[in-house]
C-alpha positions as a Markdown table, in Angstrom:
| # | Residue | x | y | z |
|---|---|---|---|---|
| 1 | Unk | 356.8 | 73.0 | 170.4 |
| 2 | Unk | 355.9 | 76.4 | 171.1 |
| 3 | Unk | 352.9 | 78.6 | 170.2 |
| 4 | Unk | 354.8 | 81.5 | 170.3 |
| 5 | Unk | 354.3 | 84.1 | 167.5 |
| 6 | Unk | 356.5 | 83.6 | 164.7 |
| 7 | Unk | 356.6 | 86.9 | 163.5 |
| 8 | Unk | 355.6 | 87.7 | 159.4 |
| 9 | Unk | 358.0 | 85.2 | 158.2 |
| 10 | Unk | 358.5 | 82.4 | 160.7 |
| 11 | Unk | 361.4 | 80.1 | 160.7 |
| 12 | Unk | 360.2 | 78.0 | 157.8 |
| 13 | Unk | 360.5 | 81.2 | 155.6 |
| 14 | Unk | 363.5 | 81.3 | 153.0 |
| 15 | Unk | 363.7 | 85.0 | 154.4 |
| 16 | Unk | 364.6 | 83.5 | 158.2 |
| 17 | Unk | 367.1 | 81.4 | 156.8 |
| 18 | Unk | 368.8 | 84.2 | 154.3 |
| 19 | Unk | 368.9 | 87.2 | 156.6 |
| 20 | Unk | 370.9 | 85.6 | 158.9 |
| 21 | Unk | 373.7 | 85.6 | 157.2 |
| 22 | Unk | 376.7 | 88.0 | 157.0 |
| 23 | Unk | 376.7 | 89.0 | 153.3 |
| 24 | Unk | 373.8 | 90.9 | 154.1 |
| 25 | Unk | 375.7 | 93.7 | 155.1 |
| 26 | Unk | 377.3 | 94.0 | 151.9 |
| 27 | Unk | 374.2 | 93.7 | 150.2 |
| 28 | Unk | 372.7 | 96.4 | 152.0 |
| 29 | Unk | 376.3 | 98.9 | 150.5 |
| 30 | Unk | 374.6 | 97.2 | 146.9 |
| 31 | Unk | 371.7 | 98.2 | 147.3 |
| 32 | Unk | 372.5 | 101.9 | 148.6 |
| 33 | Unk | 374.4 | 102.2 | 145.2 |
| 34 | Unk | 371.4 | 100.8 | 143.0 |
| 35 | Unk | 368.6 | 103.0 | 145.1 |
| 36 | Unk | 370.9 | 106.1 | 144.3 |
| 37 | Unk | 370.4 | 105.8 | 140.9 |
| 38 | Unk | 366.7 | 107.0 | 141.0 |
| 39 | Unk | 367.3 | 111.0 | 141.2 |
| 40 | Unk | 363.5 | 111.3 | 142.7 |
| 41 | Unk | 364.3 | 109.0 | 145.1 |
| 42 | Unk | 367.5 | 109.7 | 146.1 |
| 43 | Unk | 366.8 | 113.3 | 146.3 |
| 44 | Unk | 364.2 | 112.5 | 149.0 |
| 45 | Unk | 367.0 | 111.2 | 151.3 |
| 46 | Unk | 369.7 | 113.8 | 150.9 |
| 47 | Unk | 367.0 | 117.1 | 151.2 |
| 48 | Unk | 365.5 | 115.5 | 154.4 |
| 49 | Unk | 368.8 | 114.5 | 156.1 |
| 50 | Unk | 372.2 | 115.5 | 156.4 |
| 51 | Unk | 373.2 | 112.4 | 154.8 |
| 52 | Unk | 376.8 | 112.6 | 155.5 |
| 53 | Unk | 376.5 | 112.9 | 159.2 |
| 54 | Unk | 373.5 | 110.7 | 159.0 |
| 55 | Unk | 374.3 | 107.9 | 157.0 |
| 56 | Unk | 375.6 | 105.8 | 159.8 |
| 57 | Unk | 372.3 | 106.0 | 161.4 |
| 58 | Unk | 370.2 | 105.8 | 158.9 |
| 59 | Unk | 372.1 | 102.2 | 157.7 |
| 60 | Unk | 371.6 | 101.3 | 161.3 |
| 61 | Unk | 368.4 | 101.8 | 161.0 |
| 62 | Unk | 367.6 | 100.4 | 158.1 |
| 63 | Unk | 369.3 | 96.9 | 159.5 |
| 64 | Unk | 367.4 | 97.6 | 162.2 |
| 65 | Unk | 364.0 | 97.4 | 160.5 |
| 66 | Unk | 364.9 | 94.1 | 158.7 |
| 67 | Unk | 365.8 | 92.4 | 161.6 |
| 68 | Unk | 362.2 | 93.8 | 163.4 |
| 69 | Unk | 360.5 | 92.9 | 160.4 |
| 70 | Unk | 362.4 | 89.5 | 160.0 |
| 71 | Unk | 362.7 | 87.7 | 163.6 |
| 72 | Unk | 360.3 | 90.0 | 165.3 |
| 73 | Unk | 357.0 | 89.4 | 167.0 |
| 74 | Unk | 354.3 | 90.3 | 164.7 |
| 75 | Unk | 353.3 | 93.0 | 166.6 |
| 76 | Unk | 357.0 | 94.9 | 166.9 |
| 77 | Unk | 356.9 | 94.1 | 162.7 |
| 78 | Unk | 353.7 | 96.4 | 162.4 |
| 79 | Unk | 354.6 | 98.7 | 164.8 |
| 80 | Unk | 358.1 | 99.0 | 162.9 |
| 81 | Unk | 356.3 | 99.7 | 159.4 |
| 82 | Unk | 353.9 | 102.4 | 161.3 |
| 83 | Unk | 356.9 | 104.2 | 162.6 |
| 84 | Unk | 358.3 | 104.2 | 158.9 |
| 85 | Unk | 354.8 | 105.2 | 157.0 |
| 86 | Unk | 354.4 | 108.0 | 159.1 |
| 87 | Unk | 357.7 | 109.8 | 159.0 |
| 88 | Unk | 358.0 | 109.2 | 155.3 |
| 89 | Unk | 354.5 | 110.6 | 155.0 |
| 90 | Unk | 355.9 | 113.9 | 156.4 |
| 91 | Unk | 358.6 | 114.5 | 154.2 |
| 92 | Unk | 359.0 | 115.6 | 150.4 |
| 93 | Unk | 361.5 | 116.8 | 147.9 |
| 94 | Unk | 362.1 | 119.1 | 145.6 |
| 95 | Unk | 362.9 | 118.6 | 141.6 |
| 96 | Unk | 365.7 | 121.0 | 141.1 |
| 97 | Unk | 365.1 | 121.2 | 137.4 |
| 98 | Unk | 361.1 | 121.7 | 137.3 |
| 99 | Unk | 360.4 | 123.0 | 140.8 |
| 100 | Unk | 358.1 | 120.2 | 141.3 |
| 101 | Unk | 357.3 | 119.3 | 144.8 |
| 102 | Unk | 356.2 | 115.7 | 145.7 |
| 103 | Unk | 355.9 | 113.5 | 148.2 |
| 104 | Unk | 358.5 | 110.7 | 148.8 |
| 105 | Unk | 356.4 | 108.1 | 149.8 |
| 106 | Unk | 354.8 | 108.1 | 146.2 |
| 107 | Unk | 354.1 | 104.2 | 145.5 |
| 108 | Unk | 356.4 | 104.5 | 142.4 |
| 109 | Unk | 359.7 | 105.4 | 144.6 |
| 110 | Unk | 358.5 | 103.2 | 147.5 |
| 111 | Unk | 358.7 | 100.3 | 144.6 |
| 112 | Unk | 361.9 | 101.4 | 143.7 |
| 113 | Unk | 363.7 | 101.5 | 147.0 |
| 114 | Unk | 361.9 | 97.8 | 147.7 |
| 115 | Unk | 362.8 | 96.0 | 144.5 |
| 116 | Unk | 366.3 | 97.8 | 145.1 |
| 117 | Unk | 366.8 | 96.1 | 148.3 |
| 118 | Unk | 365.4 | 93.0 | 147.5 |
| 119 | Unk | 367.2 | 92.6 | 144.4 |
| 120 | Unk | 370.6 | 93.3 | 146.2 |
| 121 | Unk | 369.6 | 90.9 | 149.1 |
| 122 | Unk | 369.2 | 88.1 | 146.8 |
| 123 | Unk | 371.8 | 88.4 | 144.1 |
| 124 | Unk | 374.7 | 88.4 | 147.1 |
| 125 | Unk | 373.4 | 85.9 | 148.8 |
| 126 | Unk | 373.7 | 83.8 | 145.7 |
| 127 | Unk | 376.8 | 84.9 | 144.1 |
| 128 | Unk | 378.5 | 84.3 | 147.1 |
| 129 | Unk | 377.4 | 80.8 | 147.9 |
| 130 | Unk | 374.5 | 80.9 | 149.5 |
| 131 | Unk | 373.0 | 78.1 | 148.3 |
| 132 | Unk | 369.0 | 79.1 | 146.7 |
| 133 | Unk | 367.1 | 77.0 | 144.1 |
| 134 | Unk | 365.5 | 79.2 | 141.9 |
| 135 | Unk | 362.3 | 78.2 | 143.4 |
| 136 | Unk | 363.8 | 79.5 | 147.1 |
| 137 | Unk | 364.9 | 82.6 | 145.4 |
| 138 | Unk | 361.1 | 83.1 | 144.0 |
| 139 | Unk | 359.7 | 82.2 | 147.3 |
| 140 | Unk | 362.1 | 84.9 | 148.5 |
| 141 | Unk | 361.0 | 87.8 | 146.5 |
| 142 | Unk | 357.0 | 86.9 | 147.1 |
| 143 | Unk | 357.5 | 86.4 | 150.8 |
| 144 | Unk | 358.9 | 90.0 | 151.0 |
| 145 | Unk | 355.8 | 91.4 | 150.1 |
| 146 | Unk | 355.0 | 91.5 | 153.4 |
| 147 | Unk | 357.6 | 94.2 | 154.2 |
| 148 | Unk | 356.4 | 95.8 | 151.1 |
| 149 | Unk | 353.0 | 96.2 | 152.9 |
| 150 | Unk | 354.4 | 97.2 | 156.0 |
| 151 | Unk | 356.4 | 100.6 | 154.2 |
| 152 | Unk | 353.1 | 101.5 | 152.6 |
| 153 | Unk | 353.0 | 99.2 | 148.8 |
| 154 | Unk | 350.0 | 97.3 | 147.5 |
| 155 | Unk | 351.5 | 93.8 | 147.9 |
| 156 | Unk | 349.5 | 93.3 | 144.8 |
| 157 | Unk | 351.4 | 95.3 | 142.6 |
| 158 | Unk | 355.0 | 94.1 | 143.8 |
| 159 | Unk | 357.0 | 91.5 | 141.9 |
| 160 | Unk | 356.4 | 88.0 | 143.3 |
| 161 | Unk | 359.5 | 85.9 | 141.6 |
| 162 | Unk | 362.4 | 87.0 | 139.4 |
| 163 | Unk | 360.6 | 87.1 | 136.0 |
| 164 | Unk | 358.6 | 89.7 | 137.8 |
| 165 | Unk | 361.3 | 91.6 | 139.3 |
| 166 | Unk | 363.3 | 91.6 | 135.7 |
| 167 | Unk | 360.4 | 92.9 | 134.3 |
| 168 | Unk | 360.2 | 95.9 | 136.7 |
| 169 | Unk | 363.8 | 96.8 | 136.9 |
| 170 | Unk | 364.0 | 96.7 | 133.0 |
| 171 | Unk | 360.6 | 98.8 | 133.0 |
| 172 | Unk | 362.4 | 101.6 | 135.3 |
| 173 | Unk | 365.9 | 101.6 | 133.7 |
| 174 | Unk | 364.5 | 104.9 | 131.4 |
| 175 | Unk | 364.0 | 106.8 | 134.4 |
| 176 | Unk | 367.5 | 105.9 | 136.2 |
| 177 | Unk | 370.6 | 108.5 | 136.2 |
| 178 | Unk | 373.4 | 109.1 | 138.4 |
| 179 | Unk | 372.9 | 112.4 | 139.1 |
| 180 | Unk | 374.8 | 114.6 | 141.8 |
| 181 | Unk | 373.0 | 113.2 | 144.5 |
| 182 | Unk | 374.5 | 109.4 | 143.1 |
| 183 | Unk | 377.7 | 111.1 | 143.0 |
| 184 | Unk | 377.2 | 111.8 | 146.9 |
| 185 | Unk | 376.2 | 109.0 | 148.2 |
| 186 | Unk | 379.1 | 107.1 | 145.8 |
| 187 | Unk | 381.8 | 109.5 | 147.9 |
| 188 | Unk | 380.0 | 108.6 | 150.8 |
| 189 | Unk | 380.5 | 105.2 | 150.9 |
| 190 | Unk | 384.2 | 105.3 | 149.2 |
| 191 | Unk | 384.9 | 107.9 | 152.0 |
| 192 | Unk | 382.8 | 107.5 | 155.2 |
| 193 | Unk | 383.3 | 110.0 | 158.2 |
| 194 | Unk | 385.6 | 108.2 | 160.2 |
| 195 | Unk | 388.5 | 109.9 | 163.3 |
| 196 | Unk | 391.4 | 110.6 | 161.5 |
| 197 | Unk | 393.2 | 108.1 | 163.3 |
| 198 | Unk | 390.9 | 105.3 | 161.6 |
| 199 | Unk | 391.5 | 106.7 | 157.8 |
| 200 | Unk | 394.3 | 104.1 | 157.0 |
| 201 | Unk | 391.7 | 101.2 | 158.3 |
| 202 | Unk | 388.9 | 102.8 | 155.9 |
| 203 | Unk | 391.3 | 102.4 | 153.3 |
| 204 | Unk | 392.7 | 99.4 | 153.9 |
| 205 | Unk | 389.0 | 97.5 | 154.6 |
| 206 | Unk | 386.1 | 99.7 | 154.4 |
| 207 | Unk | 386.8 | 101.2 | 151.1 |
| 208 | Unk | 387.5 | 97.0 | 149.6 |
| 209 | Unk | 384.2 | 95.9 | 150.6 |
| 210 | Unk | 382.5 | 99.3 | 149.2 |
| 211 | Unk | 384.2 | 98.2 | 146.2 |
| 212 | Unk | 383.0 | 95.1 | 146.1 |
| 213 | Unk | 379.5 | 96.1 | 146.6 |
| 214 | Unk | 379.6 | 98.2 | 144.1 |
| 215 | Unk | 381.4 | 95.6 | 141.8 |
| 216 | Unk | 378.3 | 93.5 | 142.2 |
| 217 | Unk | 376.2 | 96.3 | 140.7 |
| 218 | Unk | 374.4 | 95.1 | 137.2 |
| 219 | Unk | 376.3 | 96.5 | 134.4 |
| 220 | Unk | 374.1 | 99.0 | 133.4 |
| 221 | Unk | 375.1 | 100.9 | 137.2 |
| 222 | Unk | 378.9 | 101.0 | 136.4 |
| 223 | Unk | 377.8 | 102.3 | 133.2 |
| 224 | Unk | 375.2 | 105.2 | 134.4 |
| 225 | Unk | 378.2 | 105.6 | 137.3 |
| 226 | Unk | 381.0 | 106.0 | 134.7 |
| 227 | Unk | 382.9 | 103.4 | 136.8 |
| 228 | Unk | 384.4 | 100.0 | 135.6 |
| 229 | Unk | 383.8 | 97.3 | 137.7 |
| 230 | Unk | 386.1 | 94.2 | 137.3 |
| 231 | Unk | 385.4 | 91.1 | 135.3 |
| 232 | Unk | 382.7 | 89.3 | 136.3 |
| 233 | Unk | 384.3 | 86.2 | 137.4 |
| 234 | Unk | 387.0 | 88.7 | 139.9 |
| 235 | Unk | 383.9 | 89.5 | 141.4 |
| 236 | Unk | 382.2 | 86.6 | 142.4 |
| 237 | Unk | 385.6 | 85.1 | 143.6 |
| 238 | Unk | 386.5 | 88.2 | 145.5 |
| 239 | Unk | 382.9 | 88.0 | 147.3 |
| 240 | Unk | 383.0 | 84.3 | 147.8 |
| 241 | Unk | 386.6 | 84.8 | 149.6 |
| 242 | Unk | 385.0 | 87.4 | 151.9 |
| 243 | Unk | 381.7 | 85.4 | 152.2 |
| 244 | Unk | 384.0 | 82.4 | 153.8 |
| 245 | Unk | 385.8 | 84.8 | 155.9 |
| 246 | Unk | 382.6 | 86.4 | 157.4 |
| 247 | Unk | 380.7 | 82.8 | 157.6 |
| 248 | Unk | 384.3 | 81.7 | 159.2 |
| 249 | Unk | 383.1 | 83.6 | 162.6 |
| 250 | Unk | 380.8 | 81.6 | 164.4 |
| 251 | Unk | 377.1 | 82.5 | 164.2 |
| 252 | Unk | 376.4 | 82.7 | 168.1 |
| 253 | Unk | 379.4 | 85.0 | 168.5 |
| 254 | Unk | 378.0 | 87.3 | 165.5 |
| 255 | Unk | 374.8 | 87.1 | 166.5 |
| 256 | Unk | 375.8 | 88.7 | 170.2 |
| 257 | Unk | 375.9 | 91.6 | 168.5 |
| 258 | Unk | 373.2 | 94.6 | 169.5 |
| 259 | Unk | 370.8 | 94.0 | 168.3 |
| 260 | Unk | 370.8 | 91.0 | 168.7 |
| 261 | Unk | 367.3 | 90.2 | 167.2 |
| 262 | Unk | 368.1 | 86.2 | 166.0 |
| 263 | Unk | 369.0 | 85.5 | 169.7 |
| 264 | Unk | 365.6 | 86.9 | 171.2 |
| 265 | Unk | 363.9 | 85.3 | 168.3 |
| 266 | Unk | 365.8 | 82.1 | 169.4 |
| 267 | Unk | 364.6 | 82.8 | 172.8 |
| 268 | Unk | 360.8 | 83.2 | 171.9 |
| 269 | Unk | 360.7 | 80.1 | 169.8 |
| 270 | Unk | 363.2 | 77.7 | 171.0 |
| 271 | Unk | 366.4 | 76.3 | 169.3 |
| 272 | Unk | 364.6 | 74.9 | 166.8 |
| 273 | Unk | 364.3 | 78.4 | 165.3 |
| 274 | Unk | 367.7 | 79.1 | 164.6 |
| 275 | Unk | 368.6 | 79.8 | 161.5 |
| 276 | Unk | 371.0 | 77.5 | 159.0 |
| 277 | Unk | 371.1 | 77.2 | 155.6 |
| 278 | Unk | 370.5 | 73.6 | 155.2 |
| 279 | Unk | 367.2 | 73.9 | 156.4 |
| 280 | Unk | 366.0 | 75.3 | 152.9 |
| 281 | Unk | 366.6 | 71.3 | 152.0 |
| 282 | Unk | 368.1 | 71.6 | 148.4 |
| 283 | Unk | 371.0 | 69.3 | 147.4 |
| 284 | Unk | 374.5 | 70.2 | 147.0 |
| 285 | Unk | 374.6 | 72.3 | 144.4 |
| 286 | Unk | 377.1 | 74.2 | 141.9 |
| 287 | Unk | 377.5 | 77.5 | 139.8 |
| 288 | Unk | 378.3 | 76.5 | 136.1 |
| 289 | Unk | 379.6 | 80.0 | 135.3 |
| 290 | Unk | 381.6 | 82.5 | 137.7 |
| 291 | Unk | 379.7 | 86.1 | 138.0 |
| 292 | Unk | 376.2 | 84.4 | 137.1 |
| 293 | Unk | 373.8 | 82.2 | 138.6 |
| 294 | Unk | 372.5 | 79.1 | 136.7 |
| 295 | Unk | 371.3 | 76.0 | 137.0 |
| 296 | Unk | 373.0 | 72.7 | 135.2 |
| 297 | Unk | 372.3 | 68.5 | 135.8 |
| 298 | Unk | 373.5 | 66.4 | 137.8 |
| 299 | Unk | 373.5 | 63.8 | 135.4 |
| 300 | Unk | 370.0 | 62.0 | 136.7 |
| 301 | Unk | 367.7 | 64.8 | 135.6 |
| 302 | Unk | 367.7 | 67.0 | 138.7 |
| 303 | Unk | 368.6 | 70.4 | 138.4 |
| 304 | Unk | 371.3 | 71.5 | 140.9 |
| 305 | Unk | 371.8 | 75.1 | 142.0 |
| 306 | Unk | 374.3 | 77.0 | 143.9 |
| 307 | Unk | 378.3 | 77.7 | 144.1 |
| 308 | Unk | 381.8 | 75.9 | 143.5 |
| 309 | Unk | 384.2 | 76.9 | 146.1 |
């Protein structure tokens, strides 16, 4: 036993469990593709940054704050979500069509770029295998109201479960677009900055798993995009295969990685405190239908949930 400080989540959380696994990363390209799609947001990022040379850093950073936020003390959380309130409350954007000028860290584009993330987190964990119940999955979404709080949201007025979340996203489709700035950060991510000597290896890799992000996108994105995605049953097999192939690499070896917050988290807590799926404790479960999650018996009344191979 230890009384060291958990952090906001703490190793019973669903979130402890989730965000250590590899996916993650291509949830994060997801949900870079969805959050483009709100031109007042996404205009906040590309007039404060020169997103092309930045990008790297700023999906660094980013991974960065989840894994602060995540498997930090409770203190380095807090501090991380002070650091991130006070530059956004610096910076605004400009509406090229009105002239408006506004502030980006307006609660309504702080929502969006949450539910974005969240909503990307989950559905690839999921679809690829990660095995949630649907009550995990709604524990998920309410236990990230913390981070919520910590970029500046009313907990209060964030969705708590996936009935919530629906809601919202179907609430904001109206306002969504792929505007020019979409278009950028689309070519971004199909073409990162890269030595010329690594182009072949971003077309032969980084360009398939950008793909496969976006593939993962609700229809309504390859719509507003103007991009067809394939079927979705290629999908979900494509991202299972590289799901097994990620998880395939051991978890300590991974988690060397800078930086490296799992194994300091490990270090603070004990062994007890790393994370593994089976600690959510629900049953073996399987995915009745490729591309979508759902729930089906096991023949004794139970509800099973999760992914066939």
């Amino acid at each position: 036993m230890t009384d060291a400080d958990p952090g906001l989540f703490g190793p019973d959380s669903v979130t402890w469990q989730a965000h250590s696994d590899p996916v993650m990363w291509i949830a994060g390209i997801r949900a870079l593709y969805l959050q483009a799609l709100h031109p007042r947001a996404v205009r906040g990022v590309i007039q404060n940054s020169d997103f092309r040379r930045e990008a790297w850093g700023r999906l660094m950073r980013t991974a960065s704050f989840v894994g602060t936020t995540t498997y930090g003390t409770t203190e380095a959380a807090e501090r991380a979500g002070a650091r991130v309130r006070r530059i956004h409350s610096m910076l605004r954007a400009t509406d090229p069509d009105t002239g408006e000028r506004y502030r980006i860290d307006e609660a309504a584009l702080l929502l969006w770029v949450h539910c974005a993330e969240i909503d990307s987190y989950l559905h690839v964990l999921r679809r690829s295998g990660f095995r949630l119940t649907d009550a995990e999955a709604d524990r998920y979404i309410a236990e990230h109201r913390h981070s919520a709080r910590l970029v500046g949201l009313d907990p209060g007025t964030v969705p708590a479960d996936r009935a919530q979340l629906a809601a919202y996203f179907e609430r904001v489709r109206p306002e969504l677009a792929a505007g020019p700035e979409a278009r950028e950060v689309d070519d971004f991510l199909l073409r990162p900055p890269t030595h010329p000597l690594l182009v072949p290896l971003r077309a032969l890799l980084w360009r398939r798993v950008a793909r496969l992000a976006y593939g993962t996108l609700p229809p309504y994105a390859h719509e507003l995009y103007g991009c067809p995605a394939p079927a979705p049953a290629v999908v979900t097999r494509r991202l299972r295969r590289t799901a097994r192939l990620l998880r395939a690499v051991p978890a300590l070896l991974r988690w060397q990685l800078p930086p490296q917050h799992i194994l300091r988290a490990m270090a603070r807590l004990g062994p007890g405190a790393r994370p593994a799926p089976y600690k959510l404790g629900r049953e073996v479960a399987i995915l009745d239908e490729p591309g979508a999650g759902g729930a089906t018996s096991d023949g004794g009344g139970r509800r099973r949930w999760g992914t066939a191979g």
